[in-house]
GUFI-839465 format. One record per residue (C-alpha): residue number from 1; y, x, z. Coordinates in pm, 1 decimal. Layout:
// residues N
[site NUM,[Y,X,Z]] ...
//
This chain:
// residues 335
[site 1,[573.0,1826.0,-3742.8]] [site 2,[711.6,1987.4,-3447.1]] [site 3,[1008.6,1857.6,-3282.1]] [site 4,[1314.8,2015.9,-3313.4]] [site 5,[1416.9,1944.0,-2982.7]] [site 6,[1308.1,1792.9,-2650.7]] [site 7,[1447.0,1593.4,-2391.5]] [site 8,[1510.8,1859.3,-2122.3]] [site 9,[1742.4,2078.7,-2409.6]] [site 10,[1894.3,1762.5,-2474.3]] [site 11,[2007.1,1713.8,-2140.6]] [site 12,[2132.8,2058.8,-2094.1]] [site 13,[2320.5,2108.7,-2439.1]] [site 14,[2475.2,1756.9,-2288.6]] [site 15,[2508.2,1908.3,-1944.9]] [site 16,[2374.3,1573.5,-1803.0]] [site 17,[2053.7,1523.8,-1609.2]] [site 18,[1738.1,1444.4,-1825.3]] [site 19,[1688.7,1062.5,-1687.9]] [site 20,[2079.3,1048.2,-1815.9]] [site 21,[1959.9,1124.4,-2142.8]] [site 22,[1602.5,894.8,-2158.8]] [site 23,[1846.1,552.5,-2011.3]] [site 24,[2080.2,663.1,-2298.7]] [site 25,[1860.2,651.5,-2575.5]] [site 26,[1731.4,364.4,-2420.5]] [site 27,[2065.1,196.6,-2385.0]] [site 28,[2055.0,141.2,-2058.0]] [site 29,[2325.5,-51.0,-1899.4]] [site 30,[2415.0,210.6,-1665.5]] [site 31,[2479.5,424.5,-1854.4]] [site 32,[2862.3,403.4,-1989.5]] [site 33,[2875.7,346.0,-2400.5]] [site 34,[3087.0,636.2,-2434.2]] [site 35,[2758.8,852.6,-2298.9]] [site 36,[2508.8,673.3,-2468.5]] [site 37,[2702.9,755.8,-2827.2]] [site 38,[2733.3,1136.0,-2756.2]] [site 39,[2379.8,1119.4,-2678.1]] [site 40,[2284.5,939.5,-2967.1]] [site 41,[2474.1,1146.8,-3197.8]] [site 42,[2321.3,1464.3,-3087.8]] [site 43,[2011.9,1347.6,-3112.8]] [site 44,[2028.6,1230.5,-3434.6]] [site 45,[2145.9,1623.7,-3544.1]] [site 46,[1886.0,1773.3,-3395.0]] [site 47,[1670.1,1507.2,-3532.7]] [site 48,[1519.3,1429.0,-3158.6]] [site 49,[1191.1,1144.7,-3129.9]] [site 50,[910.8,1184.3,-2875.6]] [site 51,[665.1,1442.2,-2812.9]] [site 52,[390.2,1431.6,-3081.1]] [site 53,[124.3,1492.5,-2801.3]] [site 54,[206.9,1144.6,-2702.4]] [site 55,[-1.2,977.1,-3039.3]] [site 56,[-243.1,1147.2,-2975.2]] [site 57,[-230.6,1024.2,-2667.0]] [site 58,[-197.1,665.5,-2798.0]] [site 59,[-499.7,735.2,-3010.1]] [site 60,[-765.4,864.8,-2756.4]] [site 61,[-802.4,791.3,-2397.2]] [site 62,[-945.2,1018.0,-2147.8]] [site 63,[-1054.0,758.7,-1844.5]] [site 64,[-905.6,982.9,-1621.9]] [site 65,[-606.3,875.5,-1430.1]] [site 66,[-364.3,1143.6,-1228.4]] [site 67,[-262.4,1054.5,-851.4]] [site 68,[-3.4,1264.7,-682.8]] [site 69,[-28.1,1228.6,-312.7]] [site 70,[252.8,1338.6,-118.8]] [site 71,[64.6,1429.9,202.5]] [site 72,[-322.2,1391.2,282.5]] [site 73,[-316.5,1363.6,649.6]] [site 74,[-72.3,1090.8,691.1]] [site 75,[-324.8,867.6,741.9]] [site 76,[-156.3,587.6,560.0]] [site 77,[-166.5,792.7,206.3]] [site 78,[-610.0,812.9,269.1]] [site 79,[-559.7,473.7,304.9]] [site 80,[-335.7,420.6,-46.2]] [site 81,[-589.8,675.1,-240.1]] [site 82,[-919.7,505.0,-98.9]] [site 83,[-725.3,159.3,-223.2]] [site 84,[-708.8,326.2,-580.2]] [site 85,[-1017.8,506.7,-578.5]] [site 86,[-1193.4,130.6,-547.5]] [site 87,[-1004.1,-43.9,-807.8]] [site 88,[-1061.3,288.0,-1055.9]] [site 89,[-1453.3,250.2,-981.0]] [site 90,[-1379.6,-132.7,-1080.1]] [site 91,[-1223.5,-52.2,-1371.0]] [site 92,[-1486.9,272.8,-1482.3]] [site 93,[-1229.5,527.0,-1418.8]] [site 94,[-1188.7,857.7,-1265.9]] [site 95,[-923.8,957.2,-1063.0]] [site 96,[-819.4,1293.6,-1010.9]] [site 97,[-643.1,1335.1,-710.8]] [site 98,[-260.7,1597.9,-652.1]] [site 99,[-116.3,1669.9,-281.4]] [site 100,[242.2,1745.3,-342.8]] [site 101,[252.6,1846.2,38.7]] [site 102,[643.7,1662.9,10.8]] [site 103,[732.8,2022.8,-241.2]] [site 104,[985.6,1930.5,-514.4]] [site 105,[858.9,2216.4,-684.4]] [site 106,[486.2,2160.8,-605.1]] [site 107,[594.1,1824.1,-766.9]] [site 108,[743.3,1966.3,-1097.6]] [site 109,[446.4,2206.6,-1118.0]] [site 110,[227.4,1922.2,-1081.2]] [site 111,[398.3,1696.0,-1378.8]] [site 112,[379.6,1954.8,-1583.6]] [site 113,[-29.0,1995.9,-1585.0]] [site 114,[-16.6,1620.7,-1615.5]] [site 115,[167.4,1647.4,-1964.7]] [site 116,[-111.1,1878.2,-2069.8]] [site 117,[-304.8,1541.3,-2215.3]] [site 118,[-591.8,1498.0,-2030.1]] [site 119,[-522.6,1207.2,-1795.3]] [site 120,[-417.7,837.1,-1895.7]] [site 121,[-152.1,725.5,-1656.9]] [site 122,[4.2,858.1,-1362.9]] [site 123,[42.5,679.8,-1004.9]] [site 124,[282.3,898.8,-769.8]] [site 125,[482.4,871.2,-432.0]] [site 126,[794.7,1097.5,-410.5]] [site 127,[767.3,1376.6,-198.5]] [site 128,[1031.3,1433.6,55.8]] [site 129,[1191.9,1720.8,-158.0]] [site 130,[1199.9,1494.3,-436.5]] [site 131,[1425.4,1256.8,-265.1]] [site 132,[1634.3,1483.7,-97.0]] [site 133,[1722.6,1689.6,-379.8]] [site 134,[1746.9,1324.9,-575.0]] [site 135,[1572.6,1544.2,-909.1]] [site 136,[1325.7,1299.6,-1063.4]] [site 137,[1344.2,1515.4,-1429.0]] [site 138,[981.4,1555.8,-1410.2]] [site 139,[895.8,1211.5,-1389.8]] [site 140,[1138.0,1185.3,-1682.9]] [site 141,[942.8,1441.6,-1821.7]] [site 142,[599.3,1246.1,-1797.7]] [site 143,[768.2,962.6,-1965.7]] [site 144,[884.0,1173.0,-2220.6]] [site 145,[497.6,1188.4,-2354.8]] [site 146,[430.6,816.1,-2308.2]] [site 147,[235.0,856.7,-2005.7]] [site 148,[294.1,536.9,-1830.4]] [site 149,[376.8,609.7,-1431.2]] [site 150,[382.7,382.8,-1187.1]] [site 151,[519.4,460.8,-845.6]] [site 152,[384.4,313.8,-515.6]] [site 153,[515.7,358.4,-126.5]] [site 154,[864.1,558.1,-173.2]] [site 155,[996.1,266.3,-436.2]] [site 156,[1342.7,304.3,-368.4]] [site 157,[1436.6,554.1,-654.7]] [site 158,[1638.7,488.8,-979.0]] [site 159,[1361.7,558.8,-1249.3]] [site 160,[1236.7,285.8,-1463.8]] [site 161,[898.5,279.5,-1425.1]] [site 162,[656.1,3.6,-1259.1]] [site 163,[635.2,28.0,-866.4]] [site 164,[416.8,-86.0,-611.2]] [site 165,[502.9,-83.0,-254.3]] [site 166,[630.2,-346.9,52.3]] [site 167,[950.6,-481.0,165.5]] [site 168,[1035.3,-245.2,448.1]] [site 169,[1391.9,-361.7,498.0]] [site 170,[1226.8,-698.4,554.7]] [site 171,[1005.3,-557.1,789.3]] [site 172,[1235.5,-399.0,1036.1]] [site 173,[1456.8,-729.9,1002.2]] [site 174,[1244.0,-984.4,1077.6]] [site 175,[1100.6,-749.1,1433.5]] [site 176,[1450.8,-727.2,1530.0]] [site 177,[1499.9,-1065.7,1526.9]] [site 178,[1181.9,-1165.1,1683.5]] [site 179,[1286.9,-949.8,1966.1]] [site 180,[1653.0,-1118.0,2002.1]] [site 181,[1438.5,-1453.1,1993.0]] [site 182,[1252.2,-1357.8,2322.6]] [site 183,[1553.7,-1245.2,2475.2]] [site 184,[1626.7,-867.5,2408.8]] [site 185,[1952.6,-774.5,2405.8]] [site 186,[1928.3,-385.3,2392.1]] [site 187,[1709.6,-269.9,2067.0]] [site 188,[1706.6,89.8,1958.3]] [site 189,[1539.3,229.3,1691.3]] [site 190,[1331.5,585.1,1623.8]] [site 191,[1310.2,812.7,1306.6]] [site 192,[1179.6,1084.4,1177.9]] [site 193,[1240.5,964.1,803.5]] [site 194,[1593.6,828.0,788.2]] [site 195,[1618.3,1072.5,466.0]] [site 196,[1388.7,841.9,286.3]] [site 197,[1434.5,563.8,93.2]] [site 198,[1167.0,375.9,304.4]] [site 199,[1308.1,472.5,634.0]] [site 200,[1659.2,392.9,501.1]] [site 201,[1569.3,53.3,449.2]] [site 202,[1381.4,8.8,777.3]] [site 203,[1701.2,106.4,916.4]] [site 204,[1894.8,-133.3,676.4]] [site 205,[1656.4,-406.3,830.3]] [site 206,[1708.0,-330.9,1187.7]] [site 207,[2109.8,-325.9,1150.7]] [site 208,[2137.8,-642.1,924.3]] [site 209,[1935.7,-822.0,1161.4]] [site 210,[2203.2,-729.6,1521.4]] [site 211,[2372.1,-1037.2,1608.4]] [site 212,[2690.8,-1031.9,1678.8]] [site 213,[2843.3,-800.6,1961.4]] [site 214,[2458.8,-585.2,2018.9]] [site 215,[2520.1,-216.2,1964.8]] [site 216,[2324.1,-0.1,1737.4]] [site 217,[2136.5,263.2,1876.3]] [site 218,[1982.1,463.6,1653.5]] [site 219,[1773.2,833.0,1715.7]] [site 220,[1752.9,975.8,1407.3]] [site 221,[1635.8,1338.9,1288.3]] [site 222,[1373.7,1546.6,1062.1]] [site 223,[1452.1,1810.1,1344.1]] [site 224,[1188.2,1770.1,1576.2]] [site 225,[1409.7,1870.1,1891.1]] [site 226,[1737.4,1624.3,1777.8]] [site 227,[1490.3,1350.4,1732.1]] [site 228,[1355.3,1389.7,2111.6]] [site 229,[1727.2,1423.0,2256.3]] [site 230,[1789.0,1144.5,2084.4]] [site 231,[1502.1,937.7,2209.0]] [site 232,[1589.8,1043.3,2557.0]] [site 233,[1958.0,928.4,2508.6]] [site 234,[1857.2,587.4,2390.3]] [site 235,[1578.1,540.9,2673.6]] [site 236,[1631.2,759.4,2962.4]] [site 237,[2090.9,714.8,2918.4]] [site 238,[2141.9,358.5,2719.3]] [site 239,[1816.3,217.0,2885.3]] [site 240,[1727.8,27.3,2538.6]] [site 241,[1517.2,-254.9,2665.8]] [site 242,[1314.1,-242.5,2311.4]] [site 243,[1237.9,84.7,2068.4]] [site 244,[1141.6,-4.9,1657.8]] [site 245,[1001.1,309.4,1534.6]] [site 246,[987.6,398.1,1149.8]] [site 247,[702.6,609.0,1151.5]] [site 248,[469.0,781.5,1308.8]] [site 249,[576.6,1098.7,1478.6]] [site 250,[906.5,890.6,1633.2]] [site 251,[636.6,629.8,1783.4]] [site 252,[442.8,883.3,1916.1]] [site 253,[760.6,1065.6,2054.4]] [site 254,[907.0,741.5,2201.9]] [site 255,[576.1,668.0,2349.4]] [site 256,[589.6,1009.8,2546.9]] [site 257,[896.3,1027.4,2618.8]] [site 258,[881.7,649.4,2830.5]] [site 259,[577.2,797.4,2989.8]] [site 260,[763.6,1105.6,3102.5]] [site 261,[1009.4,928.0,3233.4]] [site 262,[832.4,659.7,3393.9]] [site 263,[931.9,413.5,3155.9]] [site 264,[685.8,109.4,3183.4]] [site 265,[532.1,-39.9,2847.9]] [site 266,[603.5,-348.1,2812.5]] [site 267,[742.5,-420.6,3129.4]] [site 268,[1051.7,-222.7,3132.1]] [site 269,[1018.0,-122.4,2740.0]] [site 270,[875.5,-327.8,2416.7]] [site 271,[793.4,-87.7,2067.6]] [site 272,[674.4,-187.9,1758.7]] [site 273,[635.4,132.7,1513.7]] [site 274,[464.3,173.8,1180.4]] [site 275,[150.7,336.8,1276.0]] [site 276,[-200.2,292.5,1163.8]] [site 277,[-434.4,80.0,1343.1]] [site 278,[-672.9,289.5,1442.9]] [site 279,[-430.5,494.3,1695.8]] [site 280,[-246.4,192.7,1783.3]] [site 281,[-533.9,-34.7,1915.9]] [site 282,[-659.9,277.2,2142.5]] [site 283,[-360.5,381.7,2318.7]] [site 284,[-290.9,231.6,2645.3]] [site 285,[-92.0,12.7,2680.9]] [site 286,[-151.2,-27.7,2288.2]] [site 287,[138.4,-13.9,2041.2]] [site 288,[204.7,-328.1,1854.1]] [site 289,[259.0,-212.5,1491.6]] [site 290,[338.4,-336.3,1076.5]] [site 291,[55.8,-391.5,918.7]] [site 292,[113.6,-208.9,573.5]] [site 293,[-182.6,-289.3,401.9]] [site 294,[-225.6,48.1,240.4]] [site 295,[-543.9,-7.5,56.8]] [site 296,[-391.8,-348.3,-116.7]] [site 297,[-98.4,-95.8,-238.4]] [site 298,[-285.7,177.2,-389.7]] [site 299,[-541.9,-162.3,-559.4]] [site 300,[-230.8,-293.8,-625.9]] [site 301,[-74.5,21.7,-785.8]] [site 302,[-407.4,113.7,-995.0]] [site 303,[-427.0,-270.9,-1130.7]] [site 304,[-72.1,-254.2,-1237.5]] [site 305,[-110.1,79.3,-1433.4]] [site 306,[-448.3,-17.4,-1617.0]] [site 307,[-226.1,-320.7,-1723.6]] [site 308,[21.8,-170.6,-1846.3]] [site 309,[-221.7,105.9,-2025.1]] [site 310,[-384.5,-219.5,-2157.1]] [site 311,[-15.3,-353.5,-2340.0]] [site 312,[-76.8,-650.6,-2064.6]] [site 313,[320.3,-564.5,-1916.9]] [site 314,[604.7,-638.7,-2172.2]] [site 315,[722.7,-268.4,-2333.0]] [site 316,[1062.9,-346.8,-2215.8]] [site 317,[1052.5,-439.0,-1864.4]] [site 318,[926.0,-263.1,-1571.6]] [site 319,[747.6,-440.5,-1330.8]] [site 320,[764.0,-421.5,-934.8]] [site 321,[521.1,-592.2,-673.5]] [site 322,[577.4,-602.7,-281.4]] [site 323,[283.0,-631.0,-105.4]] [site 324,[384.1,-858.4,221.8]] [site 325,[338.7,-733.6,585.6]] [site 326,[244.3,-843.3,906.7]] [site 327,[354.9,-781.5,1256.6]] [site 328,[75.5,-724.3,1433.3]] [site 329,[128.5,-816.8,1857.6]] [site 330,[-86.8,-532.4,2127.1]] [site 331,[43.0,-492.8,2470.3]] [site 332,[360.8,-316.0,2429.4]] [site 333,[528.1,-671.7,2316.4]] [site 334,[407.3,-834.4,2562.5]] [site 335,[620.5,-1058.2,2735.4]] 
//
């Protein structure tokens, strides 16, 4: 029988987003009671229950699991998908493979062919888009068939699903205060993804971790000329004695910009950045750098969906693994 109506009309008979309307129906505590009662009541009139695609889904498994990357050449996301690729071969699974290239609506367009029955289970990391605009509905949507979804790297979303990723606010943290251990007073810090959970926390990390009377200095920017004005006010004008970078391009531009300035590394300045190892160990001097792990996420994130495909999780908690890092000392902390 066909259902009268779905959770997307739901939401916008309701004028409320579509996630409002799956944590209603779900009772979730944050949603207020008065919500979860108008939701309740008009799905009960329009005699609302889950797409029927997902029992057939229940009923026949394809082997094939969905991965939505959100960009292929950050070297870190090969990393995550050769991670999964391994534990899928483990497991007699195929894997077929999505580059959201950080679209919202590359995303949505995405979700939708994954609703089409043909794949298991979803692992995904938020695009950019995605967490600027703040518009999961999609993922919403996936759930809406009973695909389970698991999210690994960009964790720091309100959707209930399982998640995989590492403690990046605990990362950032515990380098600052290594630093103010040896004796640096002046630490700045570099992004390029402040608009991101990930880089958020990073941030959250290096600010919670300031003693007492040490100023925050903080270049921060998607724009890639802001970002490099800002990295030259925090070198070249506060004279930071010690840059933490939160990703890749604001390493590399810190990096440059001490060079151009004749900056010395480590001497005059120490950086730690997340970067992959393989361009950190061959710069010189060499950039000490976090240690992500990225193939123990995506093994990680594949392990936790085949368990919860295999009823292994409990139906009415989602569960959420951190995968520890490591600091990991070349010659620009030298001291």
């Amino acid at each position: 029988m066909k259902n009268k109506i779905t959770l997307k009309e739901l939401a916008k008979l309701l004028n409320v987003s579509v996630s409002t309307v799956s944590k209603a129906l779900n009772d979730s505590s944050e949603i207020s009671p008065k919500t979860i009662e108008r939701v309740k009541e008009l799905a009960a009139l329009h005699n609302y229950r889950p797409n029927p695609v997902a029992v057939n889904l229940k009923s026949s498994k394809s082997g094939t699991i969905g991965v939505v990357i959100p960009n292929i050449s950050n070297n870190f996301f090969a990393k995550v998908l050769s991670g999964i690729e391994a534990q899928a071969q483990k497991e007699g699974l195929q894997v077929i493979t999505y580059i959201s290239n950080e679209s919202l609506e590359r995303e949505k367009q995405i979700a939708d062919r994954l609703t089409s029955g043909f794949v298991d289970g979803v692992l995904i990391a938020i695009s950019e888009a995605t967490h600027r605009a703040r518009n999961y509905d999609h993922i919403f949507g996936i759930l809406e068939y009973e695909i389970p979804v698991v999210l690994y790297d960009r964790i720091n979303i309100d959707v209930p699903v399982d998640k995989v990723g590492i403690d990046d606010e605990k990362s950032f943290a515990e380098a600052t205060k290594l630093l103010i251990s040896k004796g640096v007073k002046k630490i700045g810090l570099a992004s390029g993804i402040h608009h991101l959970g990930v880089g958020k926390l990073r941030i959250k990390g290096y600010e919670g971790a300031l003693t007492e009377g040490m100023e925050s200095m903080i270049a921060a920017s998607s724009r890639k000329q802001v970002l490099i004005d800002g990295i030259y006010d925090i070198l070249v004008n506060k004279k930071v004695e010690a840059v933490l970078c939160t990703d890749f391009e604001s390493a590399m531009r810190v990096y440059r910009m001490a060079y151009e300035n004749e900056i010395r590394i480590p001497e005059d300045l120490k950086i730690i950045g997340f970067l992959p190892e393989n361009v950190a160990r061959f710069l010189t001097p060499s950039i000490s750098y976090i240690e992500q792990f990225p193939e123990e996420v995506g093994k990680n994130a594949m392990q936790m969906l085949i368990n919860r495909l295999n009823k292994k999780l409990l139906s009415d908690k989602n569960t959420e693994k951190i995968i520890n890092t490591e600091l990991v000392h070349l010659e620009s902390t030298v001291f």
